[in-house]
C-alpha positions in Angstrom: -57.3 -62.7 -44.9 -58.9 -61.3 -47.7 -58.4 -60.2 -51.4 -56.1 -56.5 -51.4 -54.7 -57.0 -55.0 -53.3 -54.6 -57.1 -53.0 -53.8 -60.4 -49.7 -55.2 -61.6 -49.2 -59.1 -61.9 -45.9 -61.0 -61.5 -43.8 -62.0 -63.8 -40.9 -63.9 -64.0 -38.8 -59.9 -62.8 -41.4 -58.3 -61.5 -42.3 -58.0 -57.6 -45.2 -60.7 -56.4 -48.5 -58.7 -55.1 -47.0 -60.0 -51.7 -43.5 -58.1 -52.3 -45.8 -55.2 -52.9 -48.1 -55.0 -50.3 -45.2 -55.7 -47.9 -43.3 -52.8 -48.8 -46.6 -50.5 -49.4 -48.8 -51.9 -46.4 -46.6 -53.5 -43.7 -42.9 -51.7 -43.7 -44.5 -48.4 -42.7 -46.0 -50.2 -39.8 -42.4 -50.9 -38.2 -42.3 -48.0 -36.0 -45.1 -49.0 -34.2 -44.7 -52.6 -34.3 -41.2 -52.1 -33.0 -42.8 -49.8 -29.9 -45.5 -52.7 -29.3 -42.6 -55.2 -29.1 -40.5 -53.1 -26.7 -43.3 -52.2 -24.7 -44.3 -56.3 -24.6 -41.0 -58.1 -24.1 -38.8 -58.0 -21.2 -35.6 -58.7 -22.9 -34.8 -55.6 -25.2 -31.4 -57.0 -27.1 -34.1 -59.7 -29.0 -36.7 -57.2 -30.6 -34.8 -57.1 -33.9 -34.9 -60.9 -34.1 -38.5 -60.2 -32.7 -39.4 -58.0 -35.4 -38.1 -59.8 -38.1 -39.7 -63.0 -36.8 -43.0 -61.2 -37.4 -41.8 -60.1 -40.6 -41.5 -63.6 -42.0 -44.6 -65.0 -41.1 -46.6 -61.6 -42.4 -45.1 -62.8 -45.7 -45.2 -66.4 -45.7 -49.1 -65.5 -44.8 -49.4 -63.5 -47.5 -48.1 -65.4 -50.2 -51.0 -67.7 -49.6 -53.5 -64.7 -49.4 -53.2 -61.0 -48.4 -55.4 -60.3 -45.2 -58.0 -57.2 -45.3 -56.6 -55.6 -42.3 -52.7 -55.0 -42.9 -52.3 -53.2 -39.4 -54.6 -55.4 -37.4 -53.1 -58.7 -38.9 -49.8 -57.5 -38.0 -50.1 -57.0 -34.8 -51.9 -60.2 -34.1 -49.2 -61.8 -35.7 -47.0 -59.9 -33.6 -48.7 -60.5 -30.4 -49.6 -64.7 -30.9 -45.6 -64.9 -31.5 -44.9 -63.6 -28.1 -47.0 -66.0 -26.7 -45.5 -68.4 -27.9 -42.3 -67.6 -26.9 -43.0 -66.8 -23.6 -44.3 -70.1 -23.5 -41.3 -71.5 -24.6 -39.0 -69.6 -22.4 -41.2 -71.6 -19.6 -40.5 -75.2 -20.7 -37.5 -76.9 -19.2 -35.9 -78.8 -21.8 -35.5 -82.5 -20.9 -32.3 -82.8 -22.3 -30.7 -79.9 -19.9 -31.7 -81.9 -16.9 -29.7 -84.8 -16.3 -31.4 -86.1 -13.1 -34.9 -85.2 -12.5 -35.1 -84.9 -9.3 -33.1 -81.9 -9.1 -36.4 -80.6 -10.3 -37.8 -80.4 -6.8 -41.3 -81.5 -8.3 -44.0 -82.6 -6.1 -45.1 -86.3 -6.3 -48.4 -87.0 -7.3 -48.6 -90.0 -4.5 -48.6 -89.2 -1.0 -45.9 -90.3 0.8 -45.6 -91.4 4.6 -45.8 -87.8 5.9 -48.4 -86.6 3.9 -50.5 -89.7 5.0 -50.0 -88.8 8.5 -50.9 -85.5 8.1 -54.3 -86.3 6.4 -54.8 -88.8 8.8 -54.3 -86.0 12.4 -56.5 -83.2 10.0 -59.5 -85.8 10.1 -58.8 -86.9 13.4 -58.6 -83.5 14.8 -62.2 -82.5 12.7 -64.0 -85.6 14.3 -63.6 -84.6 17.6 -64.6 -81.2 16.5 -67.6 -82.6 15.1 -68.1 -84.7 18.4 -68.0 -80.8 20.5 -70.6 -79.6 18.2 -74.4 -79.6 19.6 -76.4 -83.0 18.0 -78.7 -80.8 16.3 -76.7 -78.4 14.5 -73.8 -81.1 13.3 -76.6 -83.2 12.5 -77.4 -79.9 10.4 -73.9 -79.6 9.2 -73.3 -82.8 7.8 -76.5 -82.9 5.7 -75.6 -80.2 4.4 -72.0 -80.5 4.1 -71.8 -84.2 3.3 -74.6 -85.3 1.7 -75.4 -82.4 0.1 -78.7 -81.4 1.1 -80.4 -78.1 0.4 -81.6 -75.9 3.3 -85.4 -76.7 2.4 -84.3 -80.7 2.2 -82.6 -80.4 5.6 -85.4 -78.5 7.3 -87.9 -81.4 5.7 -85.4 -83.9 7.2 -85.0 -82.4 10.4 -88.3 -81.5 11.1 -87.7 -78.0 11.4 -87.7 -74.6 9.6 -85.2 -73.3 7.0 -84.3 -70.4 9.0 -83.9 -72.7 11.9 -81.5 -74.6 9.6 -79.7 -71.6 8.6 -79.0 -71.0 12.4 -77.8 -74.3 13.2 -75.1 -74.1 10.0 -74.1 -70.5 11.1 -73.5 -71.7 14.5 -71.8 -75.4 13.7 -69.2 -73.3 11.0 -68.6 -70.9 14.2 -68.1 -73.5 16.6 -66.1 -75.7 14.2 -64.2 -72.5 13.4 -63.4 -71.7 17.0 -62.7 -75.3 17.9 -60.0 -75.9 14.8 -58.9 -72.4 14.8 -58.5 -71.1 17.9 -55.2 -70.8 20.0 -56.4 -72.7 22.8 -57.3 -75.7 21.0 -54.4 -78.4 20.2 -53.1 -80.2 17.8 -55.4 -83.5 18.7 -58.6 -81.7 18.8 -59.2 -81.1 22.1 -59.9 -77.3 23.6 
C-alpha cells in the first residue's frame, strides 16, 4: 500500500480520497476481475457475491491507506479470497454431523487387524532376510538399519565399496523377488 492521493480533501459532502480512487482506479478493473473470477471458481451463480466480496475489502483496505498498484492489489485481493473460500468449502462443520463416526475417519491407533497385519509383513521380511546370502544381508542391514554409508560398510566389512554396492544391488533384488514374486506366499516362504 502506498500514498496515490489526490488533490481534493474530504469534507463533511465531499467523496473520501478512497470513494475516489475506487471509482477512478478499481471500478474500471471489473471486467477483468469478473473474467479472473469466472475463469477461477467452479460455481458460476456466486461471482457477483464473489465480486462484491472483493469489492468491500479493496475499500475497507483503502480507507486505511491506498496501495501503489490498484490492478495488482486487486487481484491479490481477489485471488487470497478464493482461497479462502475454497478452504472453507472443505471444512465439515461440526455442528452438521451429529455422530462422528459417520465420518468414516481413520483411527490414529491401530486396532486388532492392523496389528496383525504389521505383525505377518515383518514376519514375512525376516524369513526373507534369513534366504538372503550372509554377506550381502549383513550388507543390507548396515546399511538399511543402522545407517551406514557405503565407505563405513566397506570399512566394516572388510571389503571394497563397489563390492558393497554389489552386495546391496543383489540383497534389494533378492528381497524383491522373495516378497514380490508370485511364487512366494503369504508366510515368506518361496
Amino acid at each position: 500500500m502506498g500514498s496515490e492521493t489526490f488533490d481534493r480533501k474530504p469534507d463533511a459532502g465531499a467523496a473520501s480520497a478512497a470513494d475516489l480512487w475506487f471509482v477512478r482506479k478499481v471500478l474500471p478493473l471489473e471486467v477483468m476481475l469478473v473474467q479472473y473470477l469466472h475463469h477461477n471458481w467452479r460455481n458460476k451463480a456466486e461471482i457477483r457475491d464473489l465480486l462484491h466480496d472483493v469489492y468491500v475489502r479493496v475499500y475497507q483496505a483503502a480507507q486505511k491507506q491506498l496501495p501503489d498498484n490498484t490492478r495488482a492489489f486487486v487481484f491479490i485481493t481477489a485471488r487470497n479470497l478464493l482461497i479462502t473460500r475454497a478452504r472453507q468449502e472443505n471444512v465439515v462443520s461440526i455442528e452438521a454431523v451429529a455422530d462422528l463416526d459417520t465420518l468414516d475417519v481413520a483411527s490414529e491407533d491401530a486396532g486388532p487387524e492392523r496389528n496383525a497385519i504389521a505383525r505377518d509383513e515383518l514376519r514375512r521380511l525376516q524369513s526373507a532376510l534369513d534366504h538372503l546370502a550372509p554377506r550381502c544381508r549383513e550388507a543390507l542391514l548396515l546399511r538399511r538399519v543402522e545407517g551406514l554409508s557405503r565407505g563405513e560398510i566397506a570399512q566394516r566389512m572388510g571389503i571394497g565399496e563397489h563390492t558393497v554396492k554389489e552386495y546391496l544391488a543383489s540383497a534389494m533384488w533378492m528381497l524383491a523377488d522373495i516378497l514380490y514374486s508370485e511364487r512366494a506366499d503369504f508366510r515368506g516362504r518361496p
